[in-house]
C-alpha positions as CSV (number, residue, x, y, z in Angstrom):
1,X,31.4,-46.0,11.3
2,X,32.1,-43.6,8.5
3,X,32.1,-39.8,10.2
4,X,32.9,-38.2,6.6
5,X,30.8,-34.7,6.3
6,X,28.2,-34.7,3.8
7,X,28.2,-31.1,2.8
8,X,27.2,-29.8,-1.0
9,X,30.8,-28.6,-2.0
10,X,29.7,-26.3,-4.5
11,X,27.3,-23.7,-2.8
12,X,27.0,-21.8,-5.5
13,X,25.7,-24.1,-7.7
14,X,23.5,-25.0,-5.0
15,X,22.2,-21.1,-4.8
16,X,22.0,-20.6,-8.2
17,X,18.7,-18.5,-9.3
18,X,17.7,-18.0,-6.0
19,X,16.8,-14.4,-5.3
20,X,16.6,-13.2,-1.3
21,X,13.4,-12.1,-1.1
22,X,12.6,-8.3,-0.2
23,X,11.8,-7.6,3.4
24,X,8.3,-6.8,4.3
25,X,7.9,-3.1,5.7
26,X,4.1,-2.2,7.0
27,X,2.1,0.8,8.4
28,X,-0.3,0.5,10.9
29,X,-3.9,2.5,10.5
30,X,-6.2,3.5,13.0
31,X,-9.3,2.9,10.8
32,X,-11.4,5.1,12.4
33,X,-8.7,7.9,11.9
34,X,-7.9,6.9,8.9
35,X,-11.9,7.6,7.9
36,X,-11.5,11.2,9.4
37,X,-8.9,12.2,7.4
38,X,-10.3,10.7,4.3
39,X,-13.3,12.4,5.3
40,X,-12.0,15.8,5.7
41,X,-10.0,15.2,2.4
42,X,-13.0,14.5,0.6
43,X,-14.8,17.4,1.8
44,X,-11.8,20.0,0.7
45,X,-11.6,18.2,-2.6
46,X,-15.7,19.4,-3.1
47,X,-14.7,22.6,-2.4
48,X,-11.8,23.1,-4.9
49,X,-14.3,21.0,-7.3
50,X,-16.9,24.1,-7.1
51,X,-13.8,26.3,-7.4
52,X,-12.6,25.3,-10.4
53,X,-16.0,24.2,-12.4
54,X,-16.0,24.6,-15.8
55,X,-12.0,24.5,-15.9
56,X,-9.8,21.9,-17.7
57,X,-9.0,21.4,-13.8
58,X,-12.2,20.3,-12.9
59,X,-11.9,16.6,-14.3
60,X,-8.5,16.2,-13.0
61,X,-10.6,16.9,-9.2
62,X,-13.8,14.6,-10.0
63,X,-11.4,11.9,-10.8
64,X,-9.5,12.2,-8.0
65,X,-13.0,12.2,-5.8
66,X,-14.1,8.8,-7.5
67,X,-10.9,7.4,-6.7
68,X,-10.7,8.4,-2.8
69,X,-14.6,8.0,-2.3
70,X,-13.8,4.0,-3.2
71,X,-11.0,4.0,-1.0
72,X,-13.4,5.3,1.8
73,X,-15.8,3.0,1.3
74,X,-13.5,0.4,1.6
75,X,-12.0,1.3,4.6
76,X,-15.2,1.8,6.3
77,X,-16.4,-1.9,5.0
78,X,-13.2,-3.1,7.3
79,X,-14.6,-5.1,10.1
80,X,-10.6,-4.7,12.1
81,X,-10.4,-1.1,14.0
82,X,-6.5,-1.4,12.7
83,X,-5.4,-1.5,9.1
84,X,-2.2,-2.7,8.0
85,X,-0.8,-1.5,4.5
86,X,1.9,-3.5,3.5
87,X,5.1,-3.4,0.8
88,X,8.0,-5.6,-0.3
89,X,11.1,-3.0,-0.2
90,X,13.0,-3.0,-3.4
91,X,16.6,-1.5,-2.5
92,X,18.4,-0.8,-6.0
């Protein structure tokens, strides 16, 4: 019986345009926490909105409102009482 080893002789050839993928890195939310805070973000953003009416500031604020008010919403449409935010970690 022939024993001889079978192995590719030229790894890197064998490698070649194969990219490690990043590692996965993740947070863990507490969505009902998570609400609060949102919540309480919202509600300061209102304030600095009635602060700076009439300013070039103000649309800058409003914007950011609409954009966090989806966000809330979506997080209170989550059925899970956890979240999990996830992220492939480029290194340079």
């Amino acid at each position: 019986m022939d024993r001889r080893s079978h192995t590719f002789q030229d790894v890197d050839a064998l490698l070649q345009g194969l990219e490690p993928k990043p590692p996965v890195e993740a947070l863990v939310f507490d969505r009902r926490g998570l609400v609060r805070i949102l919540q309480l973000w919202l509600m300061e953003r209102h304030q600095y909105r009635r602060w700076v009416a009439g300013t070039p500031a103000e649309l800058e604020v409003v914007s950011e409102i609409m954009y966090w008010d989806e966000v809330l919403a979506w997080v209170r449409s989550q059925p899970q009482e956890e979240l999990i935010l996830s992220n492939r970690v480029v290194t340079p």
